[in-house]
The first five atom37 places (N, CA, C, CB, O) and aatype in JSON, in Angstrom:
{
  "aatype": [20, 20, 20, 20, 20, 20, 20, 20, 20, 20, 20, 20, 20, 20, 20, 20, 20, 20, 20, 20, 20, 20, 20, 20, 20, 20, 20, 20, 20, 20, 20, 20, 20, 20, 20, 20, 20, 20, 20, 20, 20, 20, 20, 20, 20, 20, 20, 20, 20, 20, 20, 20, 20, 20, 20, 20, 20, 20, 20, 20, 20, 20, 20, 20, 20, 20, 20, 20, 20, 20, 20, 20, 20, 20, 20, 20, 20, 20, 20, 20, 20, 20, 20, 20, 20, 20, 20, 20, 20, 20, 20, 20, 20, 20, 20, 20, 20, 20, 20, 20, 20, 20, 20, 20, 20, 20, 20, 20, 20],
  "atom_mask": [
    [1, 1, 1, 1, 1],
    [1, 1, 1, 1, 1],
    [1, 1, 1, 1, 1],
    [1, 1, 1, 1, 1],
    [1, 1, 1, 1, 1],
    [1, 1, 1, 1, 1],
    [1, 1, 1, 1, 1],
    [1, 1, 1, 1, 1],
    [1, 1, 1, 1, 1],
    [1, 1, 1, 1, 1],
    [1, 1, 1, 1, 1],
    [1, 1, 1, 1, 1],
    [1, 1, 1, 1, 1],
    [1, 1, 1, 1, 1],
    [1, 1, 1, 1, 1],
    [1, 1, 1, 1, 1],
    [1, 1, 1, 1, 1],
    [1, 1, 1, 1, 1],
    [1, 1, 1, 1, 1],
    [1, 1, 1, 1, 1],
    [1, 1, 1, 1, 1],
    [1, 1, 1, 1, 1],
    [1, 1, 1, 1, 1],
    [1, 1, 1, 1, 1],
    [1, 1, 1, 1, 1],
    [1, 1, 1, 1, 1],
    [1, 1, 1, 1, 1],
    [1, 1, 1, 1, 1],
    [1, 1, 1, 1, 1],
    [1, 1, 1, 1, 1],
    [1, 1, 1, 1, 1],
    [1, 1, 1, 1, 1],
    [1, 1, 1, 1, 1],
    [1, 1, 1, 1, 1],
    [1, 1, 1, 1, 1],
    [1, 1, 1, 1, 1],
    [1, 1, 1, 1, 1],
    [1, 1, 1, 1, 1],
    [1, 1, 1, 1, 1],
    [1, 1, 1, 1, 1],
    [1, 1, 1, 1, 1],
    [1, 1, 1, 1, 1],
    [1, 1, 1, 1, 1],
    [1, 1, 1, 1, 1],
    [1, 1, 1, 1, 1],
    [1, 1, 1, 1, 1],
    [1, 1, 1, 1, 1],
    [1, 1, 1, 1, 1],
    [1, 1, 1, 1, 1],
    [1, 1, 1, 1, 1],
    [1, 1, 1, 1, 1],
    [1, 1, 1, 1, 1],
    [1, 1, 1, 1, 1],
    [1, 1, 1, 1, 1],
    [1, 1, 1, 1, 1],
    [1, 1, 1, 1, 1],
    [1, 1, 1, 1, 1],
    [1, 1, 1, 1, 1],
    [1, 1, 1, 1, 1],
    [1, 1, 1, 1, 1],
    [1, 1, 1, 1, 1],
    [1, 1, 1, 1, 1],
    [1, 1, 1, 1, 1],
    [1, 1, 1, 1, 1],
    [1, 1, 1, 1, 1],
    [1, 1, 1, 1, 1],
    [1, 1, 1, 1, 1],
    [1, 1, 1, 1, 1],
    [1, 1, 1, 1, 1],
    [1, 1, 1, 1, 1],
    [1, 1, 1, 1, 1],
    [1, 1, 1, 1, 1],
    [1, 1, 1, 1, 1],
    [1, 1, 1, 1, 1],
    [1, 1, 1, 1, 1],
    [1, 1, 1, 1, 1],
    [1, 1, 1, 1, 1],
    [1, 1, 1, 1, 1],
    [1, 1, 1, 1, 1],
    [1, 1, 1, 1, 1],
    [1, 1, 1, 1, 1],
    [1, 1, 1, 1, 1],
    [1, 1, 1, 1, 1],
    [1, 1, 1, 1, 1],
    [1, 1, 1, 1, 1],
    [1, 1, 1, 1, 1],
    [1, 1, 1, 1, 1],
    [1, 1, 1, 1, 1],
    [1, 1, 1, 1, 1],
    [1, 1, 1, 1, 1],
    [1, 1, 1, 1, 1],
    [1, 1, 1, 1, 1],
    [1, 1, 1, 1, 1],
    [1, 1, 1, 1, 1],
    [1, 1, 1, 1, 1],
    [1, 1, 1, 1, 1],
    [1, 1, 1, 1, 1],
    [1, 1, 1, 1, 1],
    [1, 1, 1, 1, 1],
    [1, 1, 1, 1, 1],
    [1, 1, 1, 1, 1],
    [1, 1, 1, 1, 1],
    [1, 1, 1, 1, 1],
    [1, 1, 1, 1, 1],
    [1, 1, 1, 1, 1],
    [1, 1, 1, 1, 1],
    [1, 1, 1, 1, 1],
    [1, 1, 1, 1, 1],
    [1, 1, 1, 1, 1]
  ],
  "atom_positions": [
    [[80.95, 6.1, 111.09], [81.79, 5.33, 111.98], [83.05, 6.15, 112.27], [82.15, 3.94, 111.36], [83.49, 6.88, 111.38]],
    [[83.72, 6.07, 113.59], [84.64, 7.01, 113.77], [86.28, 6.25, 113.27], [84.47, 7.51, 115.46], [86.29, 5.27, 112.52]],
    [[87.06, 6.61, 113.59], [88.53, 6.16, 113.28], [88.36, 5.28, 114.29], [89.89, 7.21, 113.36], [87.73, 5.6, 115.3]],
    [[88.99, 3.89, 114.11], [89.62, 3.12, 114.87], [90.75, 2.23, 114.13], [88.64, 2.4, 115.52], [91.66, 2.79, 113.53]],
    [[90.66, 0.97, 114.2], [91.78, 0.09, 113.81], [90.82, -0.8, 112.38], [92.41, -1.08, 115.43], [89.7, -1.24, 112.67]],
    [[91.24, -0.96, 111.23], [90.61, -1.3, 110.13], [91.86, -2.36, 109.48], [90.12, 0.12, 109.22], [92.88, -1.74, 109.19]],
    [[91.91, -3.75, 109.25], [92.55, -4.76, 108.86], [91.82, -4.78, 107.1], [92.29, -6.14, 110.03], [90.69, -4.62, 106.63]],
    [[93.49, -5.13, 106.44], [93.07, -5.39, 105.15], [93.49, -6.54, 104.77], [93.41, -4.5, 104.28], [94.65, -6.94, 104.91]],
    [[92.37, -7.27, 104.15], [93.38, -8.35, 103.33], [93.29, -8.63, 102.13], [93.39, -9.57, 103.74], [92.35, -8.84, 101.36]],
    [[94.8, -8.57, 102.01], [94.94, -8.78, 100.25], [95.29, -7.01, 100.06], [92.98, -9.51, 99.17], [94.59, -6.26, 99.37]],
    [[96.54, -6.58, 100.85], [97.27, -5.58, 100.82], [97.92, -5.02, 99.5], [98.09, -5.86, 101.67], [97.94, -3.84, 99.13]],
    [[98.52, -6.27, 98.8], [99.24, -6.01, 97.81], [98.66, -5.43, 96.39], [99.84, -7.11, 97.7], [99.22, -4.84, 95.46]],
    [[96.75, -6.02, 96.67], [96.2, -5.56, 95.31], [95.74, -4.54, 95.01], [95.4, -6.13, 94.89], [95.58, -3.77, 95.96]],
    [[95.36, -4.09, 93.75], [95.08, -2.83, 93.88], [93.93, -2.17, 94.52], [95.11, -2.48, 92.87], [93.88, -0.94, 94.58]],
    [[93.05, -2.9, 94.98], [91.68, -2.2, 96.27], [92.4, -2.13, 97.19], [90.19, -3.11, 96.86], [92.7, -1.14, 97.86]],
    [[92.86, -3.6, 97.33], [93.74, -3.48, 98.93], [94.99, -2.19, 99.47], [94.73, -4.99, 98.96], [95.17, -1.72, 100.59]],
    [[95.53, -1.97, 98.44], [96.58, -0.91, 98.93], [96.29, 0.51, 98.7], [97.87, -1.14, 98.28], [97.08, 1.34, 99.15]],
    [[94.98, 0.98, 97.9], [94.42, 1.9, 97.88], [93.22, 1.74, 99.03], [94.14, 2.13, 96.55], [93.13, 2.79, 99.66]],
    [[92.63, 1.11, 99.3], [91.8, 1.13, 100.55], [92.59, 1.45, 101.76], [91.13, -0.19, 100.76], [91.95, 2.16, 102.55]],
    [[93.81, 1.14, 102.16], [94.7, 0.89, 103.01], [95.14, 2.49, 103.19], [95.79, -0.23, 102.5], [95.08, 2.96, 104.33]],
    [[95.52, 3.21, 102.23], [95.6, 4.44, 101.76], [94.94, 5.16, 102.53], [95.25, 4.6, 100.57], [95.13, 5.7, 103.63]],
    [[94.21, 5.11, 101.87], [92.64, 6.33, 102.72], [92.15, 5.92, 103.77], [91.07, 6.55, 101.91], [91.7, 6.87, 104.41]],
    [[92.0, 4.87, 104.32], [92.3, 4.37, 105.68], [92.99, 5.44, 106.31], [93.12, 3.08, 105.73], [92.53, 6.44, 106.87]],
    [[94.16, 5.07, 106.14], [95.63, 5.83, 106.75], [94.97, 7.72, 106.65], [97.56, 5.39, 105.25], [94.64, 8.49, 107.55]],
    [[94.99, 7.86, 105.52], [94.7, 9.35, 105.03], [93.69, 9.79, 106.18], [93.96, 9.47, 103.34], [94.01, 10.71, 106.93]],
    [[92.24, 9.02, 106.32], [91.4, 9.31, 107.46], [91.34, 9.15, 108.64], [90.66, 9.03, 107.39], [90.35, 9.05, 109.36]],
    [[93.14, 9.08, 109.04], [93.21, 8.76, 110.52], [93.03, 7.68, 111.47], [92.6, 9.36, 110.93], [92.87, 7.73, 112.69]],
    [[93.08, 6.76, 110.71], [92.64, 4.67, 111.28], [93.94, 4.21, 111.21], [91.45, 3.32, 109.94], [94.89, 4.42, 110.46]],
    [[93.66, 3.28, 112.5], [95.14, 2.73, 112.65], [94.96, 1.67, 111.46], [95.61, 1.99, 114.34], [93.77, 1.62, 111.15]],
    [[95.72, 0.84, 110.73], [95.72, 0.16, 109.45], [96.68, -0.66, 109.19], [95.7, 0.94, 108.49], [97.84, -0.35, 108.91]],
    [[96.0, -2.28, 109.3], [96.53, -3.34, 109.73], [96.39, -4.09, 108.3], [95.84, -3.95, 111.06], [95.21, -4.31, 108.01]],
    [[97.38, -4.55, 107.28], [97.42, -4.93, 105.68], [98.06, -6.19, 106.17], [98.37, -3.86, 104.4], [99.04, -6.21, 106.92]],
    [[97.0, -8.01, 105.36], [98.01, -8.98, 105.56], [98.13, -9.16, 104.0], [97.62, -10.37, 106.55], [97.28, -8.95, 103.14]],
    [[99.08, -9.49, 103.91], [99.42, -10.66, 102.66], [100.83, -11.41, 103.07], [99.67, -9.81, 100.93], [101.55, -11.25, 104.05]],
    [[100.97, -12.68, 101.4], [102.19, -13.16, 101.52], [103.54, -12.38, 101.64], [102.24, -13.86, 100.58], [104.54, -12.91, 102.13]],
    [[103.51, -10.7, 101.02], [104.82, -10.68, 100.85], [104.38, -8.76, 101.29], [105.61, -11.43, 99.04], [103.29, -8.23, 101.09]],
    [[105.29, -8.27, 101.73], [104.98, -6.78, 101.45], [105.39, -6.19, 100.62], [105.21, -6.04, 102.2], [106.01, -5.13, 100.73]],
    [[105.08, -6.86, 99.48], [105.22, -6.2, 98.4], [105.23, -4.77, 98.1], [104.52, -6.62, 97.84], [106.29, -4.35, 97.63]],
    [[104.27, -3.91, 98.26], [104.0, -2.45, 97.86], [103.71, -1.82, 99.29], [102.66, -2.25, 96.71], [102.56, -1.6, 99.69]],
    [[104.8, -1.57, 99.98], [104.7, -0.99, 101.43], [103.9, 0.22, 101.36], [106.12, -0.64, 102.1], [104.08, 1.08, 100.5]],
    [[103.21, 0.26, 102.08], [101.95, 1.5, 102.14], [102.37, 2.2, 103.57], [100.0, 0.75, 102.21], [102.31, 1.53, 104.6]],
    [[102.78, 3.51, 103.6], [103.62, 3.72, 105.13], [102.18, 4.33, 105.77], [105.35, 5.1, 105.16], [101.13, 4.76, 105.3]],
    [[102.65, 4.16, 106.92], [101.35, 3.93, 107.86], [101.07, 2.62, 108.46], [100.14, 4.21, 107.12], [100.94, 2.35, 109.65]],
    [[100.97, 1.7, 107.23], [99.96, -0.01, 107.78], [101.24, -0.78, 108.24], [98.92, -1.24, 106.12], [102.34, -0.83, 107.7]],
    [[100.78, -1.37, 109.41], [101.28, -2.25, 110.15], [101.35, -3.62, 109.24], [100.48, -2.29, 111.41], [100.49, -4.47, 109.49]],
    [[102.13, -3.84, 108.4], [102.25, -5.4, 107.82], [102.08, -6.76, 108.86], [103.82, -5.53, 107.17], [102.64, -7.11, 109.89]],
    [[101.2, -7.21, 108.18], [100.7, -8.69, 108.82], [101.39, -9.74, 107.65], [98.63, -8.89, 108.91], [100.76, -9.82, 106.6]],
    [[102.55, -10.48, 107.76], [102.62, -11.92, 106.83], [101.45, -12.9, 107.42], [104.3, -12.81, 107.02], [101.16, -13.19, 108.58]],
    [[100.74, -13.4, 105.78], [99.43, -14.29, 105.94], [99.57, -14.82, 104.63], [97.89, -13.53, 106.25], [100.27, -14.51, 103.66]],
    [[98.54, -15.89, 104.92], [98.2, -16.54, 103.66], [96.35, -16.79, 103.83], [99.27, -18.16, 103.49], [95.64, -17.36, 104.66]],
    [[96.18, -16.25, 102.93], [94.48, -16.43, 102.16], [93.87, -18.03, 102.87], [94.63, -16.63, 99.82], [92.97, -18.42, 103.62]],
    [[94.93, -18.57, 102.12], [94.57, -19.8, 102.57], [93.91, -20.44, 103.97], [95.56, -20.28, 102.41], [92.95, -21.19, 104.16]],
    [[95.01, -19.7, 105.01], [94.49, -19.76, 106.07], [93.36, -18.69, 107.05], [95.5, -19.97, 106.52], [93.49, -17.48, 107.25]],
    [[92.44, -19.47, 107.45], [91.82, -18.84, 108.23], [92.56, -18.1, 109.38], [90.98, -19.63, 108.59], [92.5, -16.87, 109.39]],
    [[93.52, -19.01, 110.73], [93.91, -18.98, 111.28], [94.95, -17.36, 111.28], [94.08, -20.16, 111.23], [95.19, -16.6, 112.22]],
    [[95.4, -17.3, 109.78], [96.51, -16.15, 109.51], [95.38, -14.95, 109.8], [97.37, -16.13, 107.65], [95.54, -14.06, 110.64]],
    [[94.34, -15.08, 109.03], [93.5, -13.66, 108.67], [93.19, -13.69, 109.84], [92.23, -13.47, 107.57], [93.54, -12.57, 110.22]],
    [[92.56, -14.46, 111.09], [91.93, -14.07, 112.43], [93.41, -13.24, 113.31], [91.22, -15.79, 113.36], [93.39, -12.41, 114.22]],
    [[94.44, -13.79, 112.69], [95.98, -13.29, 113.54], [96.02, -12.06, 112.64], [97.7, -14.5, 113.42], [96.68, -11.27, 113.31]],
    [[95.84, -11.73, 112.01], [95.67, -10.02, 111.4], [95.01, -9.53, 111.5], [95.65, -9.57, 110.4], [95.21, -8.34, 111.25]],
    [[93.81, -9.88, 111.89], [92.48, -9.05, 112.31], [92.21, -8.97, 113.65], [91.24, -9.58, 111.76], [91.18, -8.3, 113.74]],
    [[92.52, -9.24, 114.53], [93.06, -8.93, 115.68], [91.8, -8.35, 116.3], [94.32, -8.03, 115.58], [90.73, -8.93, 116.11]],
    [[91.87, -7.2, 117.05], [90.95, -6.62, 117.7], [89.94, -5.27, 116.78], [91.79, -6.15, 118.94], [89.04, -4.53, 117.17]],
    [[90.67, -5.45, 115.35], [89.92, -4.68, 114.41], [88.65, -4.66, 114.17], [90.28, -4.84, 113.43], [87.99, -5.7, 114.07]],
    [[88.07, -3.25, 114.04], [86.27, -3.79, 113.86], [85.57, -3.41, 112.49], [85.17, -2.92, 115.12], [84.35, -3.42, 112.29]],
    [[86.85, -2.99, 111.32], [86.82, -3.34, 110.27], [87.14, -3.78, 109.42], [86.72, -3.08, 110.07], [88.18, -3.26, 109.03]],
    [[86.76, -4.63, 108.74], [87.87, -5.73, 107.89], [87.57, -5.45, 106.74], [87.77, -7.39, 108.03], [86.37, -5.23, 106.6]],
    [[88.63, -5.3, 105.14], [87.92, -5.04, 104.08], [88.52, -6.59, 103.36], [88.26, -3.39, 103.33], [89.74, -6.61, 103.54]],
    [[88.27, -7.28, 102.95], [88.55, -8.5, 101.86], [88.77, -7.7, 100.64], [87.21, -9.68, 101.61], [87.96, -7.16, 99.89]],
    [[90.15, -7.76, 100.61], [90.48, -7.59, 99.36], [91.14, -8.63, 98.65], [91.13, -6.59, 99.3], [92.02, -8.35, 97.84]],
    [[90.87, -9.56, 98.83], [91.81, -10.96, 98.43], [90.9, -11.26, 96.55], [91.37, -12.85, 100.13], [89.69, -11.05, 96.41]],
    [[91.62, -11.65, 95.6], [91.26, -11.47, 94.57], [92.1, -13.41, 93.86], [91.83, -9.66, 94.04], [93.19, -13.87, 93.5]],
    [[91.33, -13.65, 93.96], [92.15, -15.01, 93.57], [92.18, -14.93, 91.95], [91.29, -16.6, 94.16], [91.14, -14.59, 91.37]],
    [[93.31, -15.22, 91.23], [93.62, -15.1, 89.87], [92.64, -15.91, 88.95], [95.02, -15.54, 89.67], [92.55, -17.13, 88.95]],
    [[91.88, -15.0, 88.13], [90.67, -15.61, 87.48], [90.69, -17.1, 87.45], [90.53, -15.12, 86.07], [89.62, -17.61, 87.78]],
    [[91.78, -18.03, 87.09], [91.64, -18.83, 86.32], [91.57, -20.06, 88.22], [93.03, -18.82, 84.78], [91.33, -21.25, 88.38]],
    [[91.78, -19.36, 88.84], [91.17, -20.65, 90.19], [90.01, -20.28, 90.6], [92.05, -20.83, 91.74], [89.55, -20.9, 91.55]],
    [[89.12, -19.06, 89.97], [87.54, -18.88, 89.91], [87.09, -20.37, 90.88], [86.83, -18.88, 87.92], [87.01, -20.66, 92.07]],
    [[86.85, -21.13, 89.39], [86.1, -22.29, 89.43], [86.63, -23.65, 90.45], [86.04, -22.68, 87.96], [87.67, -23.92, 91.05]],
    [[85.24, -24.33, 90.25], [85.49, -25.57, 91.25], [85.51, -25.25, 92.62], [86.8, -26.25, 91.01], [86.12, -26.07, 93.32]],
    [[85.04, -24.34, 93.17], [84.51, -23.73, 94.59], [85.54, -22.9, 94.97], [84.19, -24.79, 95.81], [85.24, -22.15, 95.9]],
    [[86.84, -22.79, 94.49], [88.12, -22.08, 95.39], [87.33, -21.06, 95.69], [89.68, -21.59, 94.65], [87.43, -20.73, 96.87]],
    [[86.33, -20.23, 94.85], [86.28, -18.43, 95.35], [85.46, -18.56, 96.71], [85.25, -17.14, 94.05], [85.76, -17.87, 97.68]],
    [[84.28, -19.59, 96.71], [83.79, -19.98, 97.53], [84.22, -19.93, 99.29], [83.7, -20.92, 96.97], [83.96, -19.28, 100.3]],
    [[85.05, -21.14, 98.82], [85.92, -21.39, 100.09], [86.56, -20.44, 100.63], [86.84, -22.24, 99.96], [86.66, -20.18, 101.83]],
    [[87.13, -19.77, 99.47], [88.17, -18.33, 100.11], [87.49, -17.48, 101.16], [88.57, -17.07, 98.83], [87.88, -17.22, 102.3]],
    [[86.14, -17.03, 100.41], [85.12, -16.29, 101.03], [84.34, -17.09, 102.22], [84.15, -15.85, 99.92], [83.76, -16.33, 103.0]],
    [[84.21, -18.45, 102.51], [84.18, -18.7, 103.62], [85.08, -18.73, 104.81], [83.83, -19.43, 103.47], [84.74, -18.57, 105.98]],
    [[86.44, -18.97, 104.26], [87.35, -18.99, 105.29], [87.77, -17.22, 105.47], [88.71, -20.12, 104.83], [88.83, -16.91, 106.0]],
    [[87.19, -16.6, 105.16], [87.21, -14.94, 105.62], [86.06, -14.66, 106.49], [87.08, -13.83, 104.28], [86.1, -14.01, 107.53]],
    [[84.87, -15.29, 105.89], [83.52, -15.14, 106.95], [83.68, -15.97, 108.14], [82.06, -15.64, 106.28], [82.92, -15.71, 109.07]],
    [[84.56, -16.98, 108.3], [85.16, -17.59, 109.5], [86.1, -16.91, 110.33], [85.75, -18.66, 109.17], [86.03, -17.03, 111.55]],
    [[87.28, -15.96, 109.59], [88.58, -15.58, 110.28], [87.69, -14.21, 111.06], [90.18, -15.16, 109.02], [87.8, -14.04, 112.28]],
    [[86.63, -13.11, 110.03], [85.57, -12.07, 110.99], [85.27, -12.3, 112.21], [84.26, -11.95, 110.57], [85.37, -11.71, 113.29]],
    [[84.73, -13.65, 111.66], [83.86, -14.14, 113.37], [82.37, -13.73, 113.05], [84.48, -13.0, 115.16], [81.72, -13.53, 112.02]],
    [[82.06, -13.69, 115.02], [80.91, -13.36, 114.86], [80.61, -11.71, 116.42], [79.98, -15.14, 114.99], [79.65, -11.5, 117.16]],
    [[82.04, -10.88, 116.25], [82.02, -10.07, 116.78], [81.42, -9.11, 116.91], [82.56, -9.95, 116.73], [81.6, -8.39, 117.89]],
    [[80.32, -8.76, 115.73], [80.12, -7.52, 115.45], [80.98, -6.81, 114.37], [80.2, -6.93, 116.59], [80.73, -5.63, 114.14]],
    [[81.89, -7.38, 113.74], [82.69, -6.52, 112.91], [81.92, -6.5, 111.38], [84.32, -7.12, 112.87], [81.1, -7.19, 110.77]],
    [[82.66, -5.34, 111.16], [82.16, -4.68, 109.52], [82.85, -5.48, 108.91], [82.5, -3.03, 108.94], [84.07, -5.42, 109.1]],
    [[82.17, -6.73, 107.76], [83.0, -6.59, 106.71], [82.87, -6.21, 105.6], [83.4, -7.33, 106.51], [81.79, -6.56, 105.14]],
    [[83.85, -5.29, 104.52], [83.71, -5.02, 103.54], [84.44, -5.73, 102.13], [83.86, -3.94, 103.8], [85.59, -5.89, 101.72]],
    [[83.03, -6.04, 101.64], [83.78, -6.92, 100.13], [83.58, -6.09, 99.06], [83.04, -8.51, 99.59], [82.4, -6.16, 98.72]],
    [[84.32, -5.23, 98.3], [84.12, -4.66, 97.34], [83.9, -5.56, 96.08], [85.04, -3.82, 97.3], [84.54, -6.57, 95.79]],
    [[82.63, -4.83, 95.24], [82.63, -6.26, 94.59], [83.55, -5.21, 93.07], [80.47, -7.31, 94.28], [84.14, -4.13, 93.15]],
    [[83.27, -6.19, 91.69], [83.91, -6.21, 90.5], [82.76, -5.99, 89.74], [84.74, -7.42, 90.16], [81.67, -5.47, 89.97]],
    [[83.39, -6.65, 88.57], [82.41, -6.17, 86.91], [81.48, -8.28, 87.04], [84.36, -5.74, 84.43], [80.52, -8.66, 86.36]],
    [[82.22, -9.09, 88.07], [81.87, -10.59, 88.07], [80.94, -10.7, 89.25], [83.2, -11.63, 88.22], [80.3, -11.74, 89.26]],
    [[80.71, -9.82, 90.31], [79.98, -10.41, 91.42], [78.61, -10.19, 90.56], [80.15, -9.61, 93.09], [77.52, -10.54, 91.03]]
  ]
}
């Protein structure tokens, strides 16, 4: 796939701001949402969002045609569907454009 525009979410964590990285490093324009900009990554265009909302992640993902989910919800809201939902309201904010998404998984998927 060549360079284009690649949206991250969940900037602040550690996939997210190292994905964001090499993004940048390989020449992609590089669009990071979270709540806070915490760990400014120079290069990425900061998006303020919340996980929560669908609505935020489709307003950060913009015309991007790769999206990586890096959103990591703190073990202990695992349960009772939150991870679920999270991951649906990301397979909602994608769409149904054609875009890449990438979920890196863990030591739990």
């Amino acid at each position: 796939m060549s360079e284009g525009t690649v949206t991250i979410l969940g900037i602040n964590g550690h996939i997210g701001r190292f994905a964001a990285q090499a993004f940048v490093d390989a020449g992609w324009t590089v669009r990071g949402m979270g709540r806070t900009d915490k760990y400014a990554v120079p290069g990425v265009e900061f998006v303020k969002g919340d996980a929560e909302s669908a609505a935020d992640m489709q307003r950060a993902i913009g015309d991007s045609k790769v999206v990586v989910n890096a959103l990591n919800l703190p073990y202990d809201k695992w349960f009772g569907g939150a991870l679920e939902a999270q991951t649906a309201r990301v397979i909602e904010a994608v769409g149904t454009a054609g875009r890449t998404l990438i979920y890196p998984g863990n030591i739990y998927n």
